[in-house]
SENU-223364 format. One record per residue (C-alpha): residue in three letters; y, z, x. Coordinates in Angstrom, 1 decimal. Example, Ala and Ser with C-alpha at 12.3 -4.5 7.8 and 13.67 -1.06 7.14 Angstrom:
2
@fitor ALA&c2 -4.5&c3 7.8&c1 12.3 .
@fitor SER&c2 -1.1&c3 7.1&c1 13.7 .
% end
This chain:
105
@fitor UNK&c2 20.0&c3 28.0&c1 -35.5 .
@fitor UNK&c2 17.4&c3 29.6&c1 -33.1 .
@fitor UNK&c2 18.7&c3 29.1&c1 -29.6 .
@fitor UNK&c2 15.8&c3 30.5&c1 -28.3 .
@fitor UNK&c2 13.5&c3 28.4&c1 -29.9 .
@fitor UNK&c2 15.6&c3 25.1&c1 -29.1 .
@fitor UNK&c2 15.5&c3 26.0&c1 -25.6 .
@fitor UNK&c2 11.5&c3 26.2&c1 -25.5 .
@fitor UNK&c2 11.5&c3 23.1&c1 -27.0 .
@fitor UNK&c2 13.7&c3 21.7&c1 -24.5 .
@fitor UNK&c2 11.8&c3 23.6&c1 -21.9 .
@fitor UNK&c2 7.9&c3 21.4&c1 -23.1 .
@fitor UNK&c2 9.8&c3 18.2&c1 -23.7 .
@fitor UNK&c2 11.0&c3 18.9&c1 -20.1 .
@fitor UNK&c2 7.1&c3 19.6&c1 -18.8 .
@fitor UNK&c2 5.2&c3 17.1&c1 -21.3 .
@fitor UNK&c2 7.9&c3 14.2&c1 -19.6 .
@fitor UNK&c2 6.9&c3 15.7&c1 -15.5 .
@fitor UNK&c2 3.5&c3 15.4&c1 -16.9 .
@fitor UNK&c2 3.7&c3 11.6&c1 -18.7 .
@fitor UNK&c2 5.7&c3 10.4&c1 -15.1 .
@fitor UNK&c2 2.5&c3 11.9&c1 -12.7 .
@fitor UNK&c2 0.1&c3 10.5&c1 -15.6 .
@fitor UNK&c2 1.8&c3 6.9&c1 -15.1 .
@fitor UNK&c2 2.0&c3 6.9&c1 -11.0 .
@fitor UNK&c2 -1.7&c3 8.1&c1 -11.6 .
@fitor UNK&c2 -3.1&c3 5.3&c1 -13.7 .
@fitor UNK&c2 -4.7&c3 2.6&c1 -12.0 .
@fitor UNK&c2 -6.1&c3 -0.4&c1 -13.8 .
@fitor UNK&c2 -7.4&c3 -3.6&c1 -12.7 .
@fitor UNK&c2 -7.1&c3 -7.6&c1 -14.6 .
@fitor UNK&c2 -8.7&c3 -11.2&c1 -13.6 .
@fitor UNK&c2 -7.7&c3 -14.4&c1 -13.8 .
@fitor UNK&c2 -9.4&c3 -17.8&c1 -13.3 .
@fitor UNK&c2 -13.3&c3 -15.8&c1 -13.3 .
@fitor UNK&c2 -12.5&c3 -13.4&c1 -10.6 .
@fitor UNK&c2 -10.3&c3 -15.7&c1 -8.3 .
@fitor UNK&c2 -7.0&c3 -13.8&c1 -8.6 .
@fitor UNK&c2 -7.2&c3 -10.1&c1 -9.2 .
@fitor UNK&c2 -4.1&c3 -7.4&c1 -10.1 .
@fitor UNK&c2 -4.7&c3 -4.0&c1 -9.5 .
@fitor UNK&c2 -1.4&c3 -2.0&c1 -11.2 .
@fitor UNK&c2 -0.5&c3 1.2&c1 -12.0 .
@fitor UNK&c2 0.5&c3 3.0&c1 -15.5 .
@fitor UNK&c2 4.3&c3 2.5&c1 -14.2 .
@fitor UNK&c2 3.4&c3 -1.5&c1 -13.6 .
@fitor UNK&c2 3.6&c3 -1.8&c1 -10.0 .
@fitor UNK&c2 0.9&c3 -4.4&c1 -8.3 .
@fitor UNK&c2 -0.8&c3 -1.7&c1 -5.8 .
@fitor UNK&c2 -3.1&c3 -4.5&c1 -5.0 .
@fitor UNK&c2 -2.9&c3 -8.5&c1 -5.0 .
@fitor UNK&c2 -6.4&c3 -9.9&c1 -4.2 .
@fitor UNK&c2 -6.8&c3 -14.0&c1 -4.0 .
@fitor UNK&c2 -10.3&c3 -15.4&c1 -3.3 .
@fitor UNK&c2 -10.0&c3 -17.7&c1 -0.2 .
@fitor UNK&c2 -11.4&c3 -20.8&c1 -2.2 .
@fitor UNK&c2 -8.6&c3 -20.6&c1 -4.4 .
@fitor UNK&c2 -6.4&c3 -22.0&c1 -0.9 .
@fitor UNK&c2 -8.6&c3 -23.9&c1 0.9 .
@fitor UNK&c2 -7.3&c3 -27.1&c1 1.1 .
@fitor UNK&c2 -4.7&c3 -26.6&c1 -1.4 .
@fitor UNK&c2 -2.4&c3 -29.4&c1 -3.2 .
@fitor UNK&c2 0.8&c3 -28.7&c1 -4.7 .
@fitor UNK&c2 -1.8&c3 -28.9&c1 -8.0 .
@fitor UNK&c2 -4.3&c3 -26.4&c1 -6.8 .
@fitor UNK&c2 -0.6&c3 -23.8&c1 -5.9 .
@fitor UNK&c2 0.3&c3 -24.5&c1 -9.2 .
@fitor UNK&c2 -3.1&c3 -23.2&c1 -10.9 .
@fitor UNK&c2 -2.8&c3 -20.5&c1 -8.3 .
@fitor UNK&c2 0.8&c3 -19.7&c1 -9.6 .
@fitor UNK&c2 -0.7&c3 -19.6&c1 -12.9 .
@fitor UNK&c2 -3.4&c3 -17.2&c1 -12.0 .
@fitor UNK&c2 -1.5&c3 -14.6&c1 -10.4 .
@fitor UNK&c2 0.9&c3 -14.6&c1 -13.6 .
@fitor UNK&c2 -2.4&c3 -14.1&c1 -16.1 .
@fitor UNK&c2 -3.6&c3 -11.5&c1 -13.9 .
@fitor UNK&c2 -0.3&c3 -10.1&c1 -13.6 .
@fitor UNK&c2 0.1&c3 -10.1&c1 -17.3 .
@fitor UNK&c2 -3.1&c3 -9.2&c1 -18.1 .
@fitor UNK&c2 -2.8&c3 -5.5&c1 -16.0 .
@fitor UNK&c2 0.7&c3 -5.0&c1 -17.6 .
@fitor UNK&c2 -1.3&c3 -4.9&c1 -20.8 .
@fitor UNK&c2 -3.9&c3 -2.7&c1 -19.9 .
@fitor UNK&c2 -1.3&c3 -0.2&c1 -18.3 .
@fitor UNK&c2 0.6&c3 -0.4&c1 -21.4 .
@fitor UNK&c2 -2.8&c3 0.4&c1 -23.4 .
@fitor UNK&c2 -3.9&c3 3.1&c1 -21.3 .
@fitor UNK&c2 -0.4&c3 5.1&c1 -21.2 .
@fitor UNK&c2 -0.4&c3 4.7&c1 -25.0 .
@fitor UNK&c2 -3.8&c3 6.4&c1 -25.1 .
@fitor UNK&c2 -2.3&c3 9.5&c1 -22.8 .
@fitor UNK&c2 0.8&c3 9.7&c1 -25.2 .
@fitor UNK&c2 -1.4&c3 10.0&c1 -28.0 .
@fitor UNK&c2 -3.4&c3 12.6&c1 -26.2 .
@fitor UNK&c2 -0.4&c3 14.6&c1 -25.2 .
@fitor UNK&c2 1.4&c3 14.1&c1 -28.7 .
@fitor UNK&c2 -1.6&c3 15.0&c1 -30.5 .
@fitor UNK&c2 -1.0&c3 18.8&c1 -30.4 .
@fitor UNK&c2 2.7&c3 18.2&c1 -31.9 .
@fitor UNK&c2 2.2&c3 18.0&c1 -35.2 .
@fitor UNK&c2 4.2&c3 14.4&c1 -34.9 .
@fitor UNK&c2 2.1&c3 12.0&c1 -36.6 .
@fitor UNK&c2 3.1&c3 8.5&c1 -36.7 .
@fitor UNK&c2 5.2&c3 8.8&c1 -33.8 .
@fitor UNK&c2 3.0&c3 6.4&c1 -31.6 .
% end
């Protein structure tokens, strides 16, 4: 066993992972709902860095028009969860690509 070589190893899983974490925090994409009325702004590690709600979503709003509201914010919230995940796939791939690790992603 190379001990040396195990430890370099250990030493760019160490740097590829730093890298992957600023990558994530870094990421920004962006989802609508309802044509535009609710939009989700997240990052790659899916926190909501913005929440936007278009005022006529609200005016005058029944306990019918809160629950379609309700419902928008979760598409929009769901919807940016799934472009994160799609974009931090596509930088793993990038950063993997060089390993020789095929089939890993």
């Amino acid at each position: 066993m190379d001990f040396a070589k195990m430890k370099e190893a250990m030493a760019q899983a160490s740097r590829m992972k730093e890298q992957m974490e600023r990558t994530m925090a870094e990421t920004s994409v962006t989802a609508t709902a309802g044509g535009g009325m609710v939009t989700v702004t997240m990052n790659g590690q899916k926190q909501i860095q913005r929440l936007k709600i278009e005022p006529a979503v609200v005016t005058g709003s029944s306990p019918a028009e809160l629950e379609m509201l309700e419902d928008l914010v979760t598409a929009a919230v769901n919807e940016a969860a799934r472009r994160a995940d799609e974009a931090m796939q596509s930088s793993m791939k990038g950063l993997m690509g060089g390993l020789g690790l095929p089939g890993l992603l």
